[in-house]
C-alpha positions as CSV (number, residue, x, y, z in Angstrom):
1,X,-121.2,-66.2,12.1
2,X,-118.3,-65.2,13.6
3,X,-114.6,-65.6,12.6
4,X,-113.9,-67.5,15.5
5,X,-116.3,-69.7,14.7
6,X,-115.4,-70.2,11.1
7,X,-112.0,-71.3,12.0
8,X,-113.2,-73.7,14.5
9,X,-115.9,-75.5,12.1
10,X,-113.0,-75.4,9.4
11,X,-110.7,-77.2,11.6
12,X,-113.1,-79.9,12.8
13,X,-114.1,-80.0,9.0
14,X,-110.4,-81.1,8.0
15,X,-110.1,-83.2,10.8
16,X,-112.9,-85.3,9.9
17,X,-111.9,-84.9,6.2
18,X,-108.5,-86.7,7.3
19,X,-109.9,-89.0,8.8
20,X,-112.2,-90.2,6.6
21,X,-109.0,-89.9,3.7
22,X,-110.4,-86.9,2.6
23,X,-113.8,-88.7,1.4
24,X,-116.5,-85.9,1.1
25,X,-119.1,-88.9,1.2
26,X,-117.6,-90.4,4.1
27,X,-117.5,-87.6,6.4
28,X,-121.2,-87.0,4.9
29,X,-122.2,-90.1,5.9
30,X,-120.1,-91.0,9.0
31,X,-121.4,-93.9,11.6
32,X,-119.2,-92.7,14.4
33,X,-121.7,-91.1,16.6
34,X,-119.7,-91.4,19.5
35,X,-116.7,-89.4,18.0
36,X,-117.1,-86.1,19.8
37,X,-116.8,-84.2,16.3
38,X,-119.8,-85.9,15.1
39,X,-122.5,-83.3,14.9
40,X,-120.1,-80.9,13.8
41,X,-118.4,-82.5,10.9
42,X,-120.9,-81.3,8.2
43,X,-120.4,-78.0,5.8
44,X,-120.4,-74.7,7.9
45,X,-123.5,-74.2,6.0
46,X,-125.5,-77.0,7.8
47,X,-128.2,-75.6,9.8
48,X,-127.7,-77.8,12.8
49,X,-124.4,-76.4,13.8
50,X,-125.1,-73.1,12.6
51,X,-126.1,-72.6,16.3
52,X,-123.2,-73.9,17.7
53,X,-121.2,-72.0,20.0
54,X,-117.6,-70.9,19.9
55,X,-117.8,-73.2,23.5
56,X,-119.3,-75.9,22.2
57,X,-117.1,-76.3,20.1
58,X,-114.0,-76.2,21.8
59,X,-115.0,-78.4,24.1
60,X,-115.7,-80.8,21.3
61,X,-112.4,-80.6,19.9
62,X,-110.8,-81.0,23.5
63,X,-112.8,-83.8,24.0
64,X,-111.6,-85.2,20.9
65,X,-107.7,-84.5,21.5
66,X,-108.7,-86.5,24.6
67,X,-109.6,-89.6,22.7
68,X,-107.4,-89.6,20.5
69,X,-104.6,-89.9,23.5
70,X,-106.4,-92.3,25.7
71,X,-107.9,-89.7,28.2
72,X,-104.3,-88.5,29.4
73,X,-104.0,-85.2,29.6
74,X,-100.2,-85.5,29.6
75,X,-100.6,-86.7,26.3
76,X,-102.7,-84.6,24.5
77,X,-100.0,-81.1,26.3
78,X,-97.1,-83.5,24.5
79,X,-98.9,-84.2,21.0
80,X,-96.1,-84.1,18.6
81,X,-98.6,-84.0,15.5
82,X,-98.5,-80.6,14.8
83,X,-100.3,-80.9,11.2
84,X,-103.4,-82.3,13.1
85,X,-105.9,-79.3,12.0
86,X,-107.1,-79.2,15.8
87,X,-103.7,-79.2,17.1
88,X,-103.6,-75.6,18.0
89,X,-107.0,-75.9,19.8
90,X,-106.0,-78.9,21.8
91,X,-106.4,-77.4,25.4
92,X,-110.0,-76.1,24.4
93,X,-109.0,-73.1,24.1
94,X,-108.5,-70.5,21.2
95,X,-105.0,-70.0,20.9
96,X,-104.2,-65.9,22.0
């Protein structure tokens, strides 16, 4: 798996974890399918995203930034929550 990976899945990890206030259970057993972090949000380990690519998952993430400021992508270039583990990865990119 690569590095770039890692970091990705680690960062959609926390942000589920925060979400979830850092419930292990909860994020385990999450009912929000439509959440765009969904399939991701399980260990690393998990065979269904071990096949995930580096793509994949940016879009996710850039999706979810999305959602999380009601579709404007105004918002989501002005996001003043900097400790939000996806904010670096908010345009769907990986930052250079």
């Amino acid at each position: 798996m690569s590095k770039e990976r890692i970091i990705l899945l680690d960062a959609i990890r926390q942000k589920c974890l925060d979400c979830s206030a850092y419930s292990y259970t909860e994020v385990e057993h999450c009912e929000f399918e439509g959440c765009p972090l969904f399939q991701f949000r399980k260990s690393r380990r998990d065979n269904k995203i071990r096949g995930a690519s580096k793509r994949a998952l940016l879009h996710a993430i850039r999706k979810k930034c999305l959602d999380c400021c009601l579709g404007s992508s105004e918002e989501v270039r002005n996001c003043p929550v900097r400790k939000c583990p996806l904010y670096d990865f908010r345009y769907g990119k990986f930052p250079q």
